[in-house]
C-alpha positions in Angstrom: 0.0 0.0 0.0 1.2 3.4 -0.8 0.1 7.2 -0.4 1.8 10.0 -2.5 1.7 13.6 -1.6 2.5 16.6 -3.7 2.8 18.8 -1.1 5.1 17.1 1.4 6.1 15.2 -1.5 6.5 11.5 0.3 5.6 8.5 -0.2 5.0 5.5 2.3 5.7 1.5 1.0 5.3 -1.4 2.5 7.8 -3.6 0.5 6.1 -7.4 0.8 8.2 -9.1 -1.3 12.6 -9.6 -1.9 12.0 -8.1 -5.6 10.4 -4.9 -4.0 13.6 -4.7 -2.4 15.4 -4.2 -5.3 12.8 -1.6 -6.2 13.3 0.4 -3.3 17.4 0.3 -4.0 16.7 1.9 -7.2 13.9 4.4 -5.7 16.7 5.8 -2.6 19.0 8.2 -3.0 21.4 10.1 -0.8 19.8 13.5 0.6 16.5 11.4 1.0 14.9 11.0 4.3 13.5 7.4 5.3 11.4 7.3 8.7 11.2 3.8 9.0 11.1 1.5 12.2 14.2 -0.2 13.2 16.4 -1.2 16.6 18.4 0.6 18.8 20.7 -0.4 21.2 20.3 1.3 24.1 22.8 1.8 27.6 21.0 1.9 30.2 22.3 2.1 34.2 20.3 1.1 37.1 20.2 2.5 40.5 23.5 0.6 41.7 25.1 2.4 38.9 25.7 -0.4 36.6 25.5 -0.7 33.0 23.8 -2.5 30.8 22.0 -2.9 26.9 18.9 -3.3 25.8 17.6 -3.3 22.1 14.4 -1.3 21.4 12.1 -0.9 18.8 12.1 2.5 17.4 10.7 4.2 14.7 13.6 6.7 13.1 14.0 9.6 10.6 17.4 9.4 8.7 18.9 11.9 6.1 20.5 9.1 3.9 24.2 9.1 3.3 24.9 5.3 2.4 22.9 2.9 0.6 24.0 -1.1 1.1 22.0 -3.6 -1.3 22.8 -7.3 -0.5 21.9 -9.2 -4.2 22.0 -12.5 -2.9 19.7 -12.1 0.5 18.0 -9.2 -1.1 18.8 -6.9 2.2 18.7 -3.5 2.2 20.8 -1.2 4.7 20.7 2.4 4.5 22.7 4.5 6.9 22.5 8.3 7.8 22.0 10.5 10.4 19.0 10.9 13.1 17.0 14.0 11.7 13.9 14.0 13.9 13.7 14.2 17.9 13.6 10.5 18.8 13.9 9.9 23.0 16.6 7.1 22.7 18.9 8.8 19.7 20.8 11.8 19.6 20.1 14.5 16.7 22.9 14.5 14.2 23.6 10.6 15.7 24.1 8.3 12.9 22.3 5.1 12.2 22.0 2.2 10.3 18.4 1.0 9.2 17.6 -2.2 7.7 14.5 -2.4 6.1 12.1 -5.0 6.4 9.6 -7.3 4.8 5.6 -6.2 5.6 7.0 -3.3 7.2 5.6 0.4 6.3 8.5 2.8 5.2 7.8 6.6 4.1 10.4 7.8 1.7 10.4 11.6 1.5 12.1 13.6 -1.8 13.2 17.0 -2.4 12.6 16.3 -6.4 10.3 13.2 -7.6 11.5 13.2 -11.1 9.5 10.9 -13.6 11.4 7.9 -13.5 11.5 7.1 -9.7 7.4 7.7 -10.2 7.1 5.0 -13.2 9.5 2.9 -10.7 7.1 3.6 -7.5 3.9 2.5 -9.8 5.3 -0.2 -11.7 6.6 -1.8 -8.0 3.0 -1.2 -6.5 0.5 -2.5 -9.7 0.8 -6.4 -9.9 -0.8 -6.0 -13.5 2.0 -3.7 -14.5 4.4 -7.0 -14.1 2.8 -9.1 -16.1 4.9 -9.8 -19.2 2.3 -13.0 -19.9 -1.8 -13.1 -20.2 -3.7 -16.4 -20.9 -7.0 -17.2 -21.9 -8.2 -20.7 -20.9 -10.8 -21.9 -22.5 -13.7 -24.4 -23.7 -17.1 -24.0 -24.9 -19.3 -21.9 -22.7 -16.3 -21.7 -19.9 -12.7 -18.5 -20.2 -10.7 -17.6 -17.4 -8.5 -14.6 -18.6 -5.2 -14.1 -16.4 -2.1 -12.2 -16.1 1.1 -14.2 -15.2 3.9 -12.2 -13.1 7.1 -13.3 -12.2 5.2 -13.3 -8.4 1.5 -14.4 -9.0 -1.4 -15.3 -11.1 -3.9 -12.8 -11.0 -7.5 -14.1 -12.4 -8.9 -10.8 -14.4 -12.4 -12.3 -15.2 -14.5 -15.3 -15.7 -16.9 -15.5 -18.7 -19.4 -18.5 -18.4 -22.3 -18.9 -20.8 -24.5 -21.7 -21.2 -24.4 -23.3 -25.1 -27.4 -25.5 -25.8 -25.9 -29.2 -27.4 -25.9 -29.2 -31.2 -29.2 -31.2 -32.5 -29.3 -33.1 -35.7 -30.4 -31.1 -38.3 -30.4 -27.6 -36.3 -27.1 -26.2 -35.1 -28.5 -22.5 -34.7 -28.7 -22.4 -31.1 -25.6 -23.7 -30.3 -24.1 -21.7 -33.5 -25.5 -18.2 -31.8 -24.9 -18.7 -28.2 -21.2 -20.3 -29.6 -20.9 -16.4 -30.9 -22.3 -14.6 -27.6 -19.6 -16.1 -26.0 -16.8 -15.4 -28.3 -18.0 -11.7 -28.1 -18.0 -12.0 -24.3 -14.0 -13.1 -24.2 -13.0 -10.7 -26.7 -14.3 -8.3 -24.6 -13.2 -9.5 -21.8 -9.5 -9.6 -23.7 -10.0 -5.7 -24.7 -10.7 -4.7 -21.2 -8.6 -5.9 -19.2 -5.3 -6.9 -21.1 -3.0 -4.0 -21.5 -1.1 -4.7 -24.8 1.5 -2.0 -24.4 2.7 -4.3 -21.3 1.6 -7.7 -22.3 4.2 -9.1 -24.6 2.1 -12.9 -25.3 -1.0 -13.8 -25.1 -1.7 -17.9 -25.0 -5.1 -19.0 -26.2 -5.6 -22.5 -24.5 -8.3 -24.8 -24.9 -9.7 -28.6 -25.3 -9.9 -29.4 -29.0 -10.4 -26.8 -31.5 -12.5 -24.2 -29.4 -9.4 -21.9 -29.5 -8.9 -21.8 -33.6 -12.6 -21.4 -33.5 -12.4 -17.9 -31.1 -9.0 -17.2 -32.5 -10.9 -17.0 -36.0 -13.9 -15.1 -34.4 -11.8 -12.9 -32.9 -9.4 -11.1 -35.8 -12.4 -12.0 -37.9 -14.6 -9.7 -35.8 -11.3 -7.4 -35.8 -11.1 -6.9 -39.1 -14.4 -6.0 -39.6 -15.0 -3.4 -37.3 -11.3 -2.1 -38.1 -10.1 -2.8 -34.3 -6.3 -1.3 -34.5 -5.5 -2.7 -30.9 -6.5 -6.3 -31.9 -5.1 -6.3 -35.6 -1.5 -4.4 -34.4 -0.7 -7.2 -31.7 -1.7 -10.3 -33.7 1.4 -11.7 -33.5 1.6 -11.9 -29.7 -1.7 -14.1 -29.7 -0.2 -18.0 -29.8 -2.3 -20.5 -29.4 -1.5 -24.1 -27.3 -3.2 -27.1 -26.3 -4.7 -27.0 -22.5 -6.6 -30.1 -20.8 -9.8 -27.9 -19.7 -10.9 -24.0 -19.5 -10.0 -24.2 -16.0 -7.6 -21.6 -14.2 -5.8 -24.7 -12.9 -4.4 -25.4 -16.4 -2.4 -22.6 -16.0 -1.6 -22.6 -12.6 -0.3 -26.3 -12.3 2.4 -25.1 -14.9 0.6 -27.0 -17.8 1.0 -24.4 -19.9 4.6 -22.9 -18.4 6.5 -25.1 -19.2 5.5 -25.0 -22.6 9.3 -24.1 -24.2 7.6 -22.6 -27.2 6.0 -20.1 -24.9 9.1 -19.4 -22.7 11.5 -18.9 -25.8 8.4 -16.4 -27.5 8.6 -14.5 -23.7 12.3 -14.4 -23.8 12.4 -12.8 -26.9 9.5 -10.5 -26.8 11.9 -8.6 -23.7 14.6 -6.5 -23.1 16.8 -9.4 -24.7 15.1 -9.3 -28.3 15.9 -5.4 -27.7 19.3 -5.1 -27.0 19.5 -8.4 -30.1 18.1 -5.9 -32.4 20.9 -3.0 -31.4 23.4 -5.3 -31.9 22.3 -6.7 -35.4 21.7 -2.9 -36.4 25.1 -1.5 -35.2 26.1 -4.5 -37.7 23.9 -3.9 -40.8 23.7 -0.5 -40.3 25.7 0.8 -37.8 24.1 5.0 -38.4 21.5 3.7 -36.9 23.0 2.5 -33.8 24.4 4.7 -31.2 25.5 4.3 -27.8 27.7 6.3 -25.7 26.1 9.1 -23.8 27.4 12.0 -25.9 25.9 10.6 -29.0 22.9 9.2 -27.6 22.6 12.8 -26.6 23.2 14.0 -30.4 21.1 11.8 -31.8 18.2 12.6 -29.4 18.8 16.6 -30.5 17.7 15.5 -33.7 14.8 13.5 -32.6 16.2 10.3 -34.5 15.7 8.0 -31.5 13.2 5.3 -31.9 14.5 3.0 -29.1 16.4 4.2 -26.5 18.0 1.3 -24.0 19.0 2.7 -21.0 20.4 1.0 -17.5 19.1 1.5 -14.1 22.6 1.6 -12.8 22.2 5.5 -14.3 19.8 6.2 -12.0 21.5 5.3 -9.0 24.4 8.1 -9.5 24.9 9.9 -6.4 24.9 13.3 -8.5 22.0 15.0 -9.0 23.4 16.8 -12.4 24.4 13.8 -13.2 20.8 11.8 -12.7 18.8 14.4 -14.3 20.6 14.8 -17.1 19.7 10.7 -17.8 15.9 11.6 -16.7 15.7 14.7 -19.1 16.9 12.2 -22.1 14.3 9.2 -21.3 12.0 12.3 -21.0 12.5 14.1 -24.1 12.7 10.5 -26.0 9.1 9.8 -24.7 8.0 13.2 -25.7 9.6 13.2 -29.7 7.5 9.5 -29.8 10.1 7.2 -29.2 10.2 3.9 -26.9 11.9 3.8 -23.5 13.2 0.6 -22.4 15.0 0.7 -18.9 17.3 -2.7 -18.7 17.9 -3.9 -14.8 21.4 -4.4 -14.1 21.1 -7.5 -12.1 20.1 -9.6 -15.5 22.2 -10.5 -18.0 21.2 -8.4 -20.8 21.4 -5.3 -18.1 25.0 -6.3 -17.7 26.0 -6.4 -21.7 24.4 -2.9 -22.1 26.2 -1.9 -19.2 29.7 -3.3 -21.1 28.4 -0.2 -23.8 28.5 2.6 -21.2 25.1 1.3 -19.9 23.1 3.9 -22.8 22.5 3.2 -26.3 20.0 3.9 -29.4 18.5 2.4 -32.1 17.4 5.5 -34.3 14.6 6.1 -36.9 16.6 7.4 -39.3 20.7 7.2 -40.2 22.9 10.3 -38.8 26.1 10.2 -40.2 29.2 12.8 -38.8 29.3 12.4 -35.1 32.9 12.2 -35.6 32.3 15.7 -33.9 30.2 14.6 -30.5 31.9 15.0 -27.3 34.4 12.3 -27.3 34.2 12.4 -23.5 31.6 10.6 -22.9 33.5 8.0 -21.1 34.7 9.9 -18.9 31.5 11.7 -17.9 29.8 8.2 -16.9 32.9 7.9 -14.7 
């Protein structure tokens, strides 16, 4: 659960999962305040006048000076110093704060630029995650799902009764058969997000998913549906036992290879594939390097900018902004913005080409003049 304000301009998280973690790495940044609720050890000296230590629970407000992010346990320490009265720590004290699992923290900003926002709701909205939908069907039965790497999220349930074909008339079954294609591909339209959703599997029994798959681009065609016709290639269909949600769930239709392989392509890896393959074919269409990513972006060439988190985490404001103000002005001139983490492996290649590059809508020949120090400023 989170709360944003404009005014105070915080935000309060309750991280409730290792991945969020790794969200809230990326989110902090030295100068921040974190009030969160940690322990302190604490002297304490009775009436004899000896000494001893107690740990307490208390909740502290810390200016942040140091940020420690522990891959493999997916711990998070952040140290800084004490920056609201507190009756067991000093002002100015320093402290070290681990943060917690199902544990509220409020993160407070003197800027909220627009990639820790994206960051904050892409962490908080399950349905932003989810690379994969299904739709499991058979006649008169869909269960439409997103799949994230965390959950399975059932995003509705369409159930109409079809009457049994009778020899000689099929009408009934034939019309109801139709209200219930209409139904799913509704159903599809409302609730899957295809600027997010990279494949959509069409499961069923039989042939009850050729039959809606030919309904449905049928029905698209006809009433000129761009969203529908434009991601056609991201519908595949597979074989599933029954229209059930367990189909799915029991890894039926996971562990499908042809699926994985069409996920793992449709990502940041099928990306950074096509950057290479262009700086190959056509390398004035490939850039990367800050200072010519920079140029190219003056000329509002840039049709995919790849970018890697590890930017974000500079501990210089200058420095930060001037990567937010180019995945800005890329997003405003049209272009697409894909942010690579730097704990996968494709994260870690495009960090090997200064962590920025661009695959550009047109050739720019002559940057022979950029700033040749671009090396030297992502030092």
């Amino acid at each position: 659960a989170f709360g944003v304000s404009t005014n105070v301009q915080k935000v309060t998280l309750m991280p409730e999962e290792p991945e969020d973690m790794w969200h809230t790495y990326n989110l902090l940044q030295v100068g921040d305040s974190l009030r969160a609720s940690t322990f302190r050890k604490v002297l304490t000296e009775s009436s004899t006048g000896s000494v001893g230590s107690n740990r307490v629970r208390t909740t502290l407000t810390i200016s942040v000076e140091a940020i420690d992010f522990d891959t493999q346990a997916c711990q998070l320490r952040v140290k800084g110093t004490n920056i609201q009265e507190n009756e067991y720590v000093k002002m100015g004290a320093y402290h070290t704060i681990e943060l917690e699992l199902n544990r509220k923290f409020t993160l407070a900003k003197k800027v909220w630029d627009s990639v820790v926002l994206e960051r904050i709701e892409q962490a908080c909205d399950p349905a932003q995650q989810a690379d994969l939908a299904a739709v499991i069907m058979q006649e008169g039965l869909a269960n439409i799902v997103l799949v994230t790497p965390a959950m399975t999220l059932l995003r509705a349930k369409v159930e109409v009764t079809i009457p049994r074909k009778r020899r000689g008339n099929c009408s009934q079954h034939d019309k109801a058969l139709e209200r219930f294609f209409e139904a799913v591909m509704q159903g599809i339209l409302r609730h899957i997000s295809f600027d997010i959703v990279k494949c959509v599997l069409v499961a069923s029994p039989g042939f009850v998913k050729d039959q809606f798959c030919t309904y449905l681009f049928g029905q698209a065609v006809k009433t000129d549906n761009k969203i529908l016709l434009e991601n056609r290639s991201k519908f595949v269909q597979v074989h599933s036992s029954s229209g059930h949600k367990y189909s799915l769930k029991g890894g039926e239709l996971l562990a499908d290879s042809f699926c994985l392989s069409l996920l793992q392509a449709a990502g940041e890896v099928k990306v950074l594939e096509d950057f290479y393959k262009m700086l190959q074919q056509e390398p004035d269409r490939a850039f990367y390097g800050v200072a010519h990513v920079e140029k190219a972006n003056e000329a509002m060439a840039i049709d995919v900018l790849l970018i890697s988190d590890e930017l974000f985490r500079h501990q210089e404001v200058a420095t930060r902004s001037r990567y937010v103000k180019l995945v800005d002005n890329v997003r405003d001139n049209g272009g697409t913005v894909r942010i690579f983490s730097s704990l996968h492996v494709s994260g870690e290649q495009l960090n090997q080409l200064s962590g920025v590059a661009a695959i550009l809508r047109f050739p720019i020949a002559d940057l022979s003049d950029a700033e040749e120090d671009s090396s030297s400023d992502e030092e």
